[in-house]
C-alpha positions as a printed Julia matrix, in Angstrom:
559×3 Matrix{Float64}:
   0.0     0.0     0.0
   1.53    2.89   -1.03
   1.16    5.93    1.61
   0.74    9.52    1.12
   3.68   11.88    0.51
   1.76   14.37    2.25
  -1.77   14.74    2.87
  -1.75   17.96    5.47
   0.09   21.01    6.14
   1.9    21.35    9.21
  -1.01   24.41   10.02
  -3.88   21.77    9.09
  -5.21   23.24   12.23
  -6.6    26.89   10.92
  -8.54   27.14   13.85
 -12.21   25.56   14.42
 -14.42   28.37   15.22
 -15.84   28.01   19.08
 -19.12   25.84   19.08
 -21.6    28.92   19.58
 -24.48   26.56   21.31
 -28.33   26.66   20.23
 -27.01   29.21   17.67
 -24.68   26.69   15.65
 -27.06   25.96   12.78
 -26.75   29.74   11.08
 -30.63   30.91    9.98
 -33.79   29.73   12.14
 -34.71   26.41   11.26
 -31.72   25.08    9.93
 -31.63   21.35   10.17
 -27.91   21.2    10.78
 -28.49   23.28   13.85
 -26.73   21.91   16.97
 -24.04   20.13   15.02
 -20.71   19.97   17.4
 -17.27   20.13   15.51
 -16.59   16.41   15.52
 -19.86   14.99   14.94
 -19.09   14.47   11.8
 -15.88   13.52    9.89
 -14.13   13.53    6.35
 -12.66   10.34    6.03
 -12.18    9.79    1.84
 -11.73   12.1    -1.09
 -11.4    11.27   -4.7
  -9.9    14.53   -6.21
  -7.93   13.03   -9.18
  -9.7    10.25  -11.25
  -7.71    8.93  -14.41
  -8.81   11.08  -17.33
 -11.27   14.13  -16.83
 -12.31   15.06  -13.74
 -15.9    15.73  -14.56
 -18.66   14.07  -12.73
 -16.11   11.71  -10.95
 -14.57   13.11   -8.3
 -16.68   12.69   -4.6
 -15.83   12.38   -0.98
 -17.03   10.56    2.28
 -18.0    11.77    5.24
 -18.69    9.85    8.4
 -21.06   10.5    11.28
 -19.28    9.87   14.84
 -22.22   10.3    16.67
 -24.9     7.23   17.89
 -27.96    9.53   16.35
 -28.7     9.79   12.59
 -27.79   13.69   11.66
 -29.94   15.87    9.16
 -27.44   16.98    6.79
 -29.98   20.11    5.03
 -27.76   23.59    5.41
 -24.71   21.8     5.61
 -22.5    23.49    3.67
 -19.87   21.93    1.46
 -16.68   23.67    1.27
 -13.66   23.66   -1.71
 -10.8    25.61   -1.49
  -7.0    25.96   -1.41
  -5.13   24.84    1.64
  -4.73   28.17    2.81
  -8.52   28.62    2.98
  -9.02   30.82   -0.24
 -10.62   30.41   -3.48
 -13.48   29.08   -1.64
 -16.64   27.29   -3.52
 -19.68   26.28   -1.53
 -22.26   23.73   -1.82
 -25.46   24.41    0.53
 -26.68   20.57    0.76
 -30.33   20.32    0.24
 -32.45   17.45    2.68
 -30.37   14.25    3.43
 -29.67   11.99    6.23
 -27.01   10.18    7.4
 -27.44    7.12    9.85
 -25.48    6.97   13.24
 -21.88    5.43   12.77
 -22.61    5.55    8.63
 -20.79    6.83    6.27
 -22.0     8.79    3.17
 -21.14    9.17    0.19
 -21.31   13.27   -1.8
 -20.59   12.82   -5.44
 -20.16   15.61   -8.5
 -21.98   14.0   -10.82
 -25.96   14.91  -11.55
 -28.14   13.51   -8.98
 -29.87   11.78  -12.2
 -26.88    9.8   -13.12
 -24.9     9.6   -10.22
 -24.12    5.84   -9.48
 -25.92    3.71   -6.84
 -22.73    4.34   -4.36
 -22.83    7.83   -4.4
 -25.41    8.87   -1.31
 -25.72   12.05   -2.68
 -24.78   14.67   -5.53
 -23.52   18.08   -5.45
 -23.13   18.59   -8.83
 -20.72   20.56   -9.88
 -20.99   23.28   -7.37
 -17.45   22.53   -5.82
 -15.95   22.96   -9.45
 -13.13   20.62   -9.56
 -11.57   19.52   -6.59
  -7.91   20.59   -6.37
  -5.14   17.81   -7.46
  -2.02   18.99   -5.95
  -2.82   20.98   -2.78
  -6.64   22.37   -1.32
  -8.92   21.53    1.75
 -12.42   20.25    2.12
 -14.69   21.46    4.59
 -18.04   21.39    6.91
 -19.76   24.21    7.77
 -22.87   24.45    9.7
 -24.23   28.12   10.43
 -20.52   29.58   10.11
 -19.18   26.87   12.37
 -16.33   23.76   11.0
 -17.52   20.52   11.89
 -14.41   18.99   10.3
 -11.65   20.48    7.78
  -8.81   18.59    6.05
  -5.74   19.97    3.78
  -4.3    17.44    0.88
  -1.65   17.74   -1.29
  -0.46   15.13   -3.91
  -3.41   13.31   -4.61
  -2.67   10.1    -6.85
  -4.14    9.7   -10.41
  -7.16    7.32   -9.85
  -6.87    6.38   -6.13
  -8.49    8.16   -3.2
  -6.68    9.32    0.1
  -8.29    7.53    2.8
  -7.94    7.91    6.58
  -6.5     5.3     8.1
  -9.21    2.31    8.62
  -7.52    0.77   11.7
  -9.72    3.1    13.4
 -12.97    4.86   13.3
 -12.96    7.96   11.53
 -11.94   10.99   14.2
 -12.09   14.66   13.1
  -8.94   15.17   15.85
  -7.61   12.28   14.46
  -7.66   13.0    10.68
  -5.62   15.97   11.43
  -2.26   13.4    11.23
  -0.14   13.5     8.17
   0.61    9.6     9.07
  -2.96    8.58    9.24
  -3.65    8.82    5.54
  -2.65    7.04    2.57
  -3.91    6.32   -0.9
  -6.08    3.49   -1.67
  -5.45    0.6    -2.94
  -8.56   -1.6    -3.67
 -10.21   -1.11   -6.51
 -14.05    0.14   -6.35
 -14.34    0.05  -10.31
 -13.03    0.02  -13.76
  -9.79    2.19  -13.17
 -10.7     3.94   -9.48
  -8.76    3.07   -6.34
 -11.11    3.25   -3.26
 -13.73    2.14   -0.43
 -16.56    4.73   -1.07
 -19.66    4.07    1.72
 -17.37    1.66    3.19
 -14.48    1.42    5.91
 -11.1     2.21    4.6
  -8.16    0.06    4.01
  -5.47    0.09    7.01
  -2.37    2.0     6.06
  -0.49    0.5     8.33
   2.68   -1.07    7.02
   1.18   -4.82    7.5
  -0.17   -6.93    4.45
  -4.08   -7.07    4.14
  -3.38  -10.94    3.56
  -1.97  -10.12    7.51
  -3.26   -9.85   10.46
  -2.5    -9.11   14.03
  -3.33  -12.17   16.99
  -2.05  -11.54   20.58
   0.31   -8.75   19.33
   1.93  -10.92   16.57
   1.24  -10.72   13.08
  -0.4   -14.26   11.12
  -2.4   -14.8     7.81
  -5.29  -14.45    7.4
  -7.72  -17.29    7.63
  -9.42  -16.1     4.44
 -13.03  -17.01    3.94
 -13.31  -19.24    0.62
 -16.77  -20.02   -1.12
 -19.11  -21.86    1.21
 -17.48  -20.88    4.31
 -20.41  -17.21    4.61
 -23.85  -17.86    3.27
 -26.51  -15.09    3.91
 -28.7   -16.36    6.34
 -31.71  -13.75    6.87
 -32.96  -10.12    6.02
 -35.0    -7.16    6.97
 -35.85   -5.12    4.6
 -39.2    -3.39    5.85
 -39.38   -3.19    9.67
 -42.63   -2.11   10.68
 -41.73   -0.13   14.58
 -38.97    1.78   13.08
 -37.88    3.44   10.33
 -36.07    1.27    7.59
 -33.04    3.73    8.0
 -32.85    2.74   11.85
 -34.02   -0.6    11.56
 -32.66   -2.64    8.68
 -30.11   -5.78    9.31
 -29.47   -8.98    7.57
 -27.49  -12.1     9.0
 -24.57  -13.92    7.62
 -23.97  -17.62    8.76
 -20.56  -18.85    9.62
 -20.11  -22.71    8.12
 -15.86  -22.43    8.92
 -13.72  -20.64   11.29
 -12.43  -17.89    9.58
 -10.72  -14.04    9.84
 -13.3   -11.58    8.64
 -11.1    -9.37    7.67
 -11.22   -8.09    4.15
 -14.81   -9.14    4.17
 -17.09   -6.91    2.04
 -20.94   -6.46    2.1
 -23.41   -4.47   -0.66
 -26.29   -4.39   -2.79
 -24.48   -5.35   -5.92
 -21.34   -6.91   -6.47
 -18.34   -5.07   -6.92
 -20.2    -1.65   -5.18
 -19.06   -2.41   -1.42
 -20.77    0.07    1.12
 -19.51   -1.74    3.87
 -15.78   -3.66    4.38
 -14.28   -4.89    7.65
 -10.63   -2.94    7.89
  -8.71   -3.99   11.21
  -4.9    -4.55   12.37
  -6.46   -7.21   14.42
  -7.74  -10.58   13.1
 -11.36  -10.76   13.15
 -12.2   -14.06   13.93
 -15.5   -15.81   13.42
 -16.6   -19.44   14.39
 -18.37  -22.04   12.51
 -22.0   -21.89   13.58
 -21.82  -17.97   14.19
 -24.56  -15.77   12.63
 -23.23  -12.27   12.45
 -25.79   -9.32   12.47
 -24.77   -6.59   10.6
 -27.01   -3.49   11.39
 -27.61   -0.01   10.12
 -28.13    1.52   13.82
 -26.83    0.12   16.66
 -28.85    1.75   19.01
 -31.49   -0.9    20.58
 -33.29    2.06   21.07
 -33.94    3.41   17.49
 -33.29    0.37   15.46
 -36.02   -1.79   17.01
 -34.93   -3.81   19.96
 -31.8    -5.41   17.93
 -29.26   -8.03   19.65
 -25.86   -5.67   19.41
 -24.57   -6.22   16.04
 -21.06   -7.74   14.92
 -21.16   -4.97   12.53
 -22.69   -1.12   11.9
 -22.82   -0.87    8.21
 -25.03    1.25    6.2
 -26.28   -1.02    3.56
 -29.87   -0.34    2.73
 -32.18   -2.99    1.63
 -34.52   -2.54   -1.03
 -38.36   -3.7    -0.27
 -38.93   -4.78   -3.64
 -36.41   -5.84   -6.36
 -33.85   -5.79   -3.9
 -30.64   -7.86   -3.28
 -27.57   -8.68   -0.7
 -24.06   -9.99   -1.54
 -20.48  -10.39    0.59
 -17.34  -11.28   -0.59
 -13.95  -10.97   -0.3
 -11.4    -8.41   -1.58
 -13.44   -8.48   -4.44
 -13.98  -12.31   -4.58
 -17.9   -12.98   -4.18
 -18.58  -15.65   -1.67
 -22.72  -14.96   -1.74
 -25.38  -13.05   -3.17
 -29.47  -13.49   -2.53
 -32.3   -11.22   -4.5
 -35.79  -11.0    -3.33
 -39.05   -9.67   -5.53
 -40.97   -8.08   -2.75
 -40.97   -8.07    1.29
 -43.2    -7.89    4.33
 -43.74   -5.4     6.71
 -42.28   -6.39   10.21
 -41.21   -9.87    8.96
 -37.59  -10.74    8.02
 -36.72  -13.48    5.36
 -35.39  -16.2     6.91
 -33.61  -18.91    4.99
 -34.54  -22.53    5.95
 -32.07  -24.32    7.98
 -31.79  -27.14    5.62
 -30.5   -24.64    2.64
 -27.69  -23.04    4.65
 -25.39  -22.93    1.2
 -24.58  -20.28   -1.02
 -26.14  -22.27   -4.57
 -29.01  -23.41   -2.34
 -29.82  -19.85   -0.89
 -30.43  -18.48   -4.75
 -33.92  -20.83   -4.69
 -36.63  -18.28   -3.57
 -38.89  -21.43   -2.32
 -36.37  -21.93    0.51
 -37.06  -18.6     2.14
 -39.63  -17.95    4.63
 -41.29  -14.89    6.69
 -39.44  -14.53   10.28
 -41.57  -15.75   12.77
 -40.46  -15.27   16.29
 -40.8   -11.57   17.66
 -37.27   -9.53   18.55
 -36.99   -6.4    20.34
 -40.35   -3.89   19.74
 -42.19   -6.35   18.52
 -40.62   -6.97   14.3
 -40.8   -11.05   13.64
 -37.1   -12.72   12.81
 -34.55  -13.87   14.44
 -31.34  -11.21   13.96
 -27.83  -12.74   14.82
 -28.98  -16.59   15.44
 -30.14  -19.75   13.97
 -33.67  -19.64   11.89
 -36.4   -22.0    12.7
 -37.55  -24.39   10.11
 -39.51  -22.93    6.96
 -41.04  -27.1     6.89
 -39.17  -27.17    3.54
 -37.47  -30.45    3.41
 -34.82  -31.07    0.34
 -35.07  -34.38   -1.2
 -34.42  -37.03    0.94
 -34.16  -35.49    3.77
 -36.64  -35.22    6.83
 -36.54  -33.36   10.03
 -35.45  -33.5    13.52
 -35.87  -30.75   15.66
 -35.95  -29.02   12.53
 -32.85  -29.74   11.31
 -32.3   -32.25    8.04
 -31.04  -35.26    8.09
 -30.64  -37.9     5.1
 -34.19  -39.98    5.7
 -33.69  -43.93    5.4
 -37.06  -45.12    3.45
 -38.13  -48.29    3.72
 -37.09  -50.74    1.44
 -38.63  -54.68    0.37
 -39.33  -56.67    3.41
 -38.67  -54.23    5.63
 -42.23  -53.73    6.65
 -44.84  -56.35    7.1
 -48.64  -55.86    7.3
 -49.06  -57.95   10.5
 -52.58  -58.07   11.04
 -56.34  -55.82   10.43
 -59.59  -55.07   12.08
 -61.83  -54.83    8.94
 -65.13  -55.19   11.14
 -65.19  -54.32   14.83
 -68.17  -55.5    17.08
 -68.25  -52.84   19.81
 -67.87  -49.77   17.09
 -69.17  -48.7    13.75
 -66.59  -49.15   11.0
 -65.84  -46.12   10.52
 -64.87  -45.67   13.96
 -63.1   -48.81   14.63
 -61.05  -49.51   11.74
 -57.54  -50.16   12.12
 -54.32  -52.1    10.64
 -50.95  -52.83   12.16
 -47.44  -52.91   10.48
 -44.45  -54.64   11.67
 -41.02  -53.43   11.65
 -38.12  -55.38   10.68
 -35.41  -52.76   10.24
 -34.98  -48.98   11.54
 -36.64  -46.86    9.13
 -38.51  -43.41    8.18
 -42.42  -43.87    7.16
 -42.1   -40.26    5.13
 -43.95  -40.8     1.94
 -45.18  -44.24    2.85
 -48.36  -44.84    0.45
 -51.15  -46.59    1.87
 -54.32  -47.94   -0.06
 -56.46  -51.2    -1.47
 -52.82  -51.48   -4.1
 -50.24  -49.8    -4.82
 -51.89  -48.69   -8.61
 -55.33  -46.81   -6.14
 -53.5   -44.6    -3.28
 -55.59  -43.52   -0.67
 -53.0   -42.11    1.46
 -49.33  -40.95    1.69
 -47.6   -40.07    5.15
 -46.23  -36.41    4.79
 -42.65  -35.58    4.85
 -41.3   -33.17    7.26
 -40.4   -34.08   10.46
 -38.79  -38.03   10.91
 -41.02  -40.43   11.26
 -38.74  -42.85   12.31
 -40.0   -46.1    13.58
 -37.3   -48.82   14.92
 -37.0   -52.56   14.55
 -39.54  -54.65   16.44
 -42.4   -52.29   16.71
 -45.5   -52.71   15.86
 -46.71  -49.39   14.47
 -51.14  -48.87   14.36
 -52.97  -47.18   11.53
 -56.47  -46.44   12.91
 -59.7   -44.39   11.81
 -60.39  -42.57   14.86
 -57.49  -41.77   17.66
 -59.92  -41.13   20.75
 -60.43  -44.48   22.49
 -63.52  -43.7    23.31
 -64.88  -43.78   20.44
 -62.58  -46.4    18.58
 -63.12  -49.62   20.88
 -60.64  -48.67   23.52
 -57.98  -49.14   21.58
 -54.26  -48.82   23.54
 -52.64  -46.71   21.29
 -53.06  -45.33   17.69
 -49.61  -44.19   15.5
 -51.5   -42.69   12.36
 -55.13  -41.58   11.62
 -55.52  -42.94    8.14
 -58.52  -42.4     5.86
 -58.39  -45.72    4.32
 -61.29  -47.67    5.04
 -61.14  -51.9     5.11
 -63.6   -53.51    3.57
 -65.36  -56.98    5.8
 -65.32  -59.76    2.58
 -62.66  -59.61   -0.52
 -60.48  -56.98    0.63
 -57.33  -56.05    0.15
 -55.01  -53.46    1.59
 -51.38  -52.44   -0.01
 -48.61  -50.35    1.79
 -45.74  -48.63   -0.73
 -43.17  -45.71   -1.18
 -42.7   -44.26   -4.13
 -45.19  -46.17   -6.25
 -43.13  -49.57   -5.32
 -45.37  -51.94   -3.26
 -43.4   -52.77    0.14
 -46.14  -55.26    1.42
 -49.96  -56.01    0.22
 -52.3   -58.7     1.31
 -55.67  -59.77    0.85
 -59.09  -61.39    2.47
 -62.27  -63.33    2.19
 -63.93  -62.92    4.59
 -64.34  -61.66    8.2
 -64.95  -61.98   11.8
 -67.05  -59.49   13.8
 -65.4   -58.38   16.73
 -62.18  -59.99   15.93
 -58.83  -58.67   14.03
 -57.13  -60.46   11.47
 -54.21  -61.6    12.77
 -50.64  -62.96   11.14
 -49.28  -65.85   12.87
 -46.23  -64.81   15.23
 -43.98  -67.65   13.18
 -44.84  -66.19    9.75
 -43.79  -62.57   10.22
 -42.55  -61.74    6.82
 -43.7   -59.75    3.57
 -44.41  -62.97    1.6
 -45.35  -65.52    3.97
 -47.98  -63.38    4.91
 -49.53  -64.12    1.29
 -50.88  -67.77    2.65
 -54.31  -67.64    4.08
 -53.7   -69.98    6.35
 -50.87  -68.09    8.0
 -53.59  -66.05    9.18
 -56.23  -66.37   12.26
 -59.2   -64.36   13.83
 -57.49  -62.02   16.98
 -57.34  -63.98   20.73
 -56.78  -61.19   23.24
 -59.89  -58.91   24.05
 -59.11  -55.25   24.17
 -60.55  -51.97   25.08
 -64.34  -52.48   24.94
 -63.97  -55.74   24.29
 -63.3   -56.4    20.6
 -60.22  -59.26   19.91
 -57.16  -58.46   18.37
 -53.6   -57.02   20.17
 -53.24  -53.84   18.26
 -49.49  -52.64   18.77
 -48.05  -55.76   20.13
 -46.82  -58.78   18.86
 -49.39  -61.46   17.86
 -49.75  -64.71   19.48
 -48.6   -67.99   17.29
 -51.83  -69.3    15.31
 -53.36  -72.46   16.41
């Protein structure tokens, strides 16, 4: 990084007038009124790009203060170093959030680029190459003035982003230097974003416990954006925007860069110091934070002033220029983040808007989402996958043999039909019943077990499909697994159980016993021997109200 051969004077200091009180903002009703030198700070200027100057050259200011600061009346202020030659700018309404930076521009406000917060035209005239000073001015009062000399053919001076902008600070020849990260085609800078260090360490370098280490850079998979606000509904969207980025590796953050569209970074983290984040963090990044004006919010990893559009709008982070992520929306809901479903926490699986869901837990005053930790489930499940505790795990479906229809109650005695139904499956191996099919064969489907949550059953259990749950009004029976709408017929029925349009099991019947089950012989337990008729006999065991059959247990031996 190249630094500045000199950036100030040695009288940088022509003296700040004395803050004159109530009376600071100049005319009645000026809306910079009350500004204190210091509040705000000039922290980047772009004086020299490559070719003409026109329309190209802007600065940054930054606001130092925890309250967003009306910027109408503030006057903008070119001139040589020794304070002649002066051209003013009187800036019409604008606002810049608390800890933000912003962005003044000399372009048109009509074509001034999406980084450039705000455009003075060409009121400054050109901003001086070799040797001038900027300037704020509220009511006759500096808020902040800095002297440059020497400014560098299409790279900015910056202040020193190893720390937050400081209008005592920025008075240090050392504390500057010229950028070296490029912004666009040909320009050298960090515009609406922290600045580069100019510190004599490598940004591939860091600083751990006072010695200096590489950074653990973050590669592609390692950040995925996790969650959003665009709208919030008890705050402004100035004070209470965020959006989340989840942590999949442990990783240094710095050099990490966050927009609206790639390659336009409003926000970058610049430190000496490694940032370090863990695998499994979720880092809130925040346009205020002040719990008090931005909604309630946890405190955020980081203040940045990225806005978020509430239609057509989009996110991305990368990496000195390397894009890691990048999600796009169509429209948004008041008061409700979008949260991305645990199971798509990936940077390809993030781009499919069907894996996105409102924010449903309230935060703070009351706005639904979960800012700076782990979403709930949207009940989106990827292909084979199901859910425990809301997180997705590879689902094991049932295969041939695996389950065995084991015995059926086709016409209780102490019930109607319709109330006393039931069938009962045997399980020979550990498996999920997600998308298990269920009907007279596997070509008519009456029913199909939803996916979602595991419904793991485990070897040896004998799992009961029933009409009616409430025992008592289904015979008393002991327990009941599923409610299924498929109805058994008393003479020539059949009954088929499947996944995936495969049939697992089916069996058929005759004829019937009122009162009594249909029960598979304890010695014939499998998915083909269960195709003999004579494998099978009428239920033993009374239950409940008094019907025979032993629903959810193993089944005596046949005589």
């Amino acid at each position: 990084m190249r630094r500045s051969r000199q950036i100030f004077t040695g009288l940088l200091v022509l003296p700040l007038l004395a803050w004159c009180g109530a009376g600071c903002g100049g005319s009645s009703g000026s809306s910079c009124q009350g500004l204190m030198p210091g509040d705000l700070v000039i922290s980047e200027l772009f004086a020299n790009p490559k070719g003409t100057d026109d329309g190209k050259e802007w600065f940054e200011i930054y606001n130092a203060t925890t309250r967003p600061i009306e910027l109408k009346n503030l006057e903008l202020v070119s001139a040589r170093a020794d304070g002649t030659g002066e051209t003013v700018h009187r800036m019409a309404q604008a606002t810049i959030p608390a800890a933000g930076f912003f962005v003044l521009g000399s372009m048109l406000s009509s074509i001034k680029p999406e980084w450039v917060d705000y455009a003075y035209q060409s009121d400054l005239g050109g901003l001086r190459n070799d040797s001038g000073s900027l300037a704020l001015r509220c009511g006759g009062v500096v808020i902040d003035r800095v002297i440059y000399e020497n400014c560098a053919e299409g790279a900015s001076k910056q202040f020193d982003g190893a720390q937050v902008p400081d209008a005592v600070a920025n008075d240090t020849l050392t504390r500057w230097c010229d950028a070296t990260v490029p912004y666009e085609t040909d320009s050298l800078g960090t515009p609406g974003a922290p600045n580069e260090n100019c510190a004599g360490i490598s940004p591939t370098s860091c600083k751990e416990n006072g010695q200096v280490r590489d950074v653990v850079k973050p590669v592609l998979g390692d950040l995925v954006i996790a969650e959003f606000m665009p709208d919030p509904s008890k705050v402004g969207d100035t004070a209470g925007e965020w959006f989340e980025i989840a942590v999949k590796r442990d990783v240094d953050l710095n050099g990490v860069e966050v927009g609206n569209t790639p390659g336009t970074v409003k926000f970058r983290v610049a430190s000496l110091d490694c940032v370090k984040a863990q695998a499994g963090d979720f880092l809130l990044f925040a346009r205020s934070g002040d719990p008090t004006l931005n909604g309630g919010l946890p405190t955020p990893k980081f203040v940045a002033n990225v806005s978020q559009a509430n239609s057509a709008g989009s996110l991305f982070v990368s990496h000195n220029g390397a894009l890691l992520d990048q999600v796009s929306w169509t429209s948004a809901k008041a008061g409700k983040s979008r949260a991305l479903d645990p199971g798509s926490l990936d940077p390809a699986a993030n781009d499919d808007p069907g894996v996105w869901c409102d924010g449903q837990d309230a935060y703070g005053a009351g706005d639904l989402g979960t800012p700076g930790a782990a979403n709930p489930s949207c009940g989106i499940v990827p292909p084979g996958k199901c859910l425990v505790g809301g997180a997705p795990r590879d689902k094991v479906a049932p295969a041939a043999g695996d389950l065995v229809i084991s015995e059926l109650m086709p016409n209780p005695a102490a019930v109607d039909d319709t109330a006393g139904e039931w069938f009962e499956i045997a399980v020979k191996r550990d498996v999920d019943l997600n998308g298990l099919q269920l009907g007279r064969d596997i070509g008519s489907i009456t029913q199909t077990l939803p996916e979602g949550e595991c419904l793991r059953v485990t070897a040896g259990s004998f799992v009961v499909f029933a009409r009616n749950d409430d025992p008592a009004t289904n015979g008393g029976l002991p327990r009941v697994d599923f409610v299924t709408t498929l109805s058994l017929v008393n003479t020539d029925g059949t009954l088929a159980v499947g996944i995936g349009g495969t049939l697992l099991d089916g069996v058929s019947w005759a004829s019937s016993t009122s009162g009594a089950s249909k029960s598979l012989s304890a010695n014939h337990l499998d998915a083909t021997e269960n195709d003999t008729q004579s494998f099978w006999c009428d239920g033993q065991v009374a239950y409940g109200a008094g019907d025979k059959g032993s629903p959810g247990a193993a089944n005596p031996a046949c005589p």
